[in-house]
Phi, psi and omega in degrees: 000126178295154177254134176303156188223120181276114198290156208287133173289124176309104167338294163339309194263006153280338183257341149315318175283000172277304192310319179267358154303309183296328172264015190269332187238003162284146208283013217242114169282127194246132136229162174228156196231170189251163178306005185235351173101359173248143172318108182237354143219142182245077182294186185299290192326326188286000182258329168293341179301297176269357199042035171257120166276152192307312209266000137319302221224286202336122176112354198244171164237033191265018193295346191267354178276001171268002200228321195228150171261347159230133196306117166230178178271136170293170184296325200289012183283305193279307190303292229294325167260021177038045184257040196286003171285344183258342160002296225254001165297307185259348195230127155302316193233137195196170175188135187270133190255357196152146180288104163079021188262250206284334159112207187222159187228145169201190185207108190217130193280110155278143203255335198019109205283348187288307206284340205040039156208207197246162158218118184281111187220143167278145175211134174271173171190122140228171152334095148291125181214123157315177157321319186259010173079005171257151166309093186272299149171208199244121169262123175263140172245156172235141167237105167262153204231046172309279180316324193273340193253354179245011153266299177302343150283298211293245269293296190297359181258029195231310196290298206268015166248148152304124180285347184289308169208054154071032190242132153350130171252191198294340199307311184313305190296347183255323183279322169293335174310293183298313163298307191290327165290337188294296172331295195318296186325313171293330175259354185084350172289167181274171165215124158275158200203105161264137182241111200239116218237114178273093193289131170071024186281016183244324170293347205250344168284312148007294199246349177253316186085179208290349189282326174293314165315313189311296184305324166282355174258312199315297190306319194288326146353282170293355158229027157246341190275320171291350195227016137269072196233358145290166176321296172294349166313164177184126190236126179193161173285124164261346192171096175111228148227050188248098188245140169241138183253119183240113189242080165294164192031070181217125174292188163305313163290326164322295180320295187324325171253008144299298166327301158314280194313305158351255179327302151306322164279349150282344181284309199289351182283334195078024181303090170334101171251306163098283182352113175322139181069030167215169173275166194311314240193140169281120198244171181232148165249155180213120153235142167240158194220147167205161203186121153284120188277139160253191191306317174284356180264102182276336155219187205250031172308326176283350170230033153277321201282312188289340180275342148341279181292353166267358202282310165292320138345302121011292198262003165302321194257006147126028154076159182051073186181173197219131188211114167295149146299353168267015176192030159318273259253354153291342187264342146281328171264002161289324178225052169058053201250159178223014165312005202304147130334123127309140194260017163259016193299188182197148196274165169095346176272005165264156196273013177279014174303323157354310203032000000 
């Protein structure tokens, strides 16, 4: 009887099969979906990645429940639909390598509902193409850049915060300033400006000391920061015990009573002050400004210098009090003061630095 011989394996199918052995165990998390879009490897790593098992998904199109808690396309969905016009729908951060080539890159905070917390991950998908150029199929990569990206976010709340007390800093405040005037200009709309003054606050570190002083900007902070509650809104430390509200599209009486709210709720904590020459409880001056930028107002100097002069107004007429800018010169002469600001003043050139 001849004896069988086992015929020699079809080159192809040993290098495929190597090929998927090879991803299987690479340390990268890889999966691939087929031209209809179901999962047909799931490596280890991607399962350690996600906490998804292979035998979960393999056979499937659930591959995005590993990633998001409501079904969108994963990136290899769009290389696979040859969809890169739907990119900037889903990816924030995203970059196309070529029409049907070469594939697509992006970068995205994932929810991964199996592990129950986030992940920040970069990710590639390209493109498998036969001999004749049709799509066999989309290989996906994962990179995760969790760590690298909430340390770059700390740098950057680090360049744009105050550290005492977590607020905007002036840096922040002159570049939103500036973004915002710039809107104005464009839409025709106003833009407010609070300038928020922590009255007698150099006699109330004095008589408290300064670790109580912190703690007393920390709270006034903190009910200034609550009542910056649109998107565009921007609450920030200027200087001191000095705080600013940049309120777009907002008039003057508005701002006043965001002030008015202000002022009554710093009032309502009962911050002991005592100090000889201040009153029982810590109070506030507020000057507002609100101003339509024209074609010529190339920066926003005219309505810093007007929420300035009202803030010294303000601290003229005896503190604890709110003084539009439109009504400075009513408000000195309601109570028979002949102190006006010159209105030709520059902020910072008033004596209300004083406090």
């Amino acid at each position: 009887m001849a004896k069988l011989t086992k015929a020699p394996a079809d080159p192809v199918d040993v290098a495929d099969s190597y090929a998927v052995r090879l991803m299987q165990h690479l340390v990268v998390p890889t999966f691939v979906i087929d031209p209809k879009r179901r999962v047909v490897i799931w490596n280890r790593a991607c399962e350690r990645l996600t906490g998804v098992a292979a035998s979960e998904v393999i056979g499937t199109s659930k591959h995005w429940q590993a990633f998001y808690e409501t079904k969108r396309p994963c990136l290899a969905d769009l290389v696979a639909l040859d969809r890169p016009e739907q990119l900037p729908e889903f990816y924030p951060e995203y970059a196309a390598r070529g029409h049907n080539g070469l594939g697509f890159s992006a970068e995205n905070w994932c929810r991964m509902p199996k592990l129950g917390n986030q992940l920040y991950l970069a990710i590639d998908a390209g493109p498998i193409h036969d001999e004749a150029g049709n799509l066999i199929a989309v290989v996906e990569t994962l990179r995760d850049l969790t760590d690298q990206k909430r340390a770059e976010t700390a740098l950057k709340e680090l360049a744009t915060k105050d550290g005492l007390t977590g607020l905007s800093n002036r840096r922040s405040f002159d570049q939103m300033l500036m973004s915002e005037w710039a809107r104005a200009q464009r839409t025709r709309k106003p833009l407010a400006l609070l300038f928020v003054d922590v009255d007698h606050f150099k006699l109330f570190n004095d008589h408290h000391g300064h670790q109580t002083g912190d703690e007393c900007l920390r709270a006034v902070a903190g009910v200034v920061s609550r009542h910056a509650v649109r998107p565009l809104d921007l609450a920030s430390r200027y200087g001191g015990e000095e705080f600013a509200l940049i309120l777009p599209e907002l008039n003057c009486d508005d701002a006043c009573a965001i002030a008015e709210q202000i002022r009554r709720a710093v009032l309502a904590l009962g911050i002991v002050h005592g100090a000889h020459g201040a009153g029982n409880h810590v109070t506030l001056s507020v000057g507002v400004a609100s101003h339509v930028p024209g074609e010529t107002d190339s920066a926003p100097d005219r309505l810093l210098s007007a929420a300035d002069q009202a803030l010294y107004a303000a601290k003229r007429l005896g503190r604890n009090r709110i003084v539009c800018s439109d009504r400075v010169l009513a408000e000195f002469a309601g109570l028979g003061r002949d102190d006006v600001p010159d209105s030709g003043q520059v902020p910072g050139s008033s004596p209300r630095k004083s406090a």
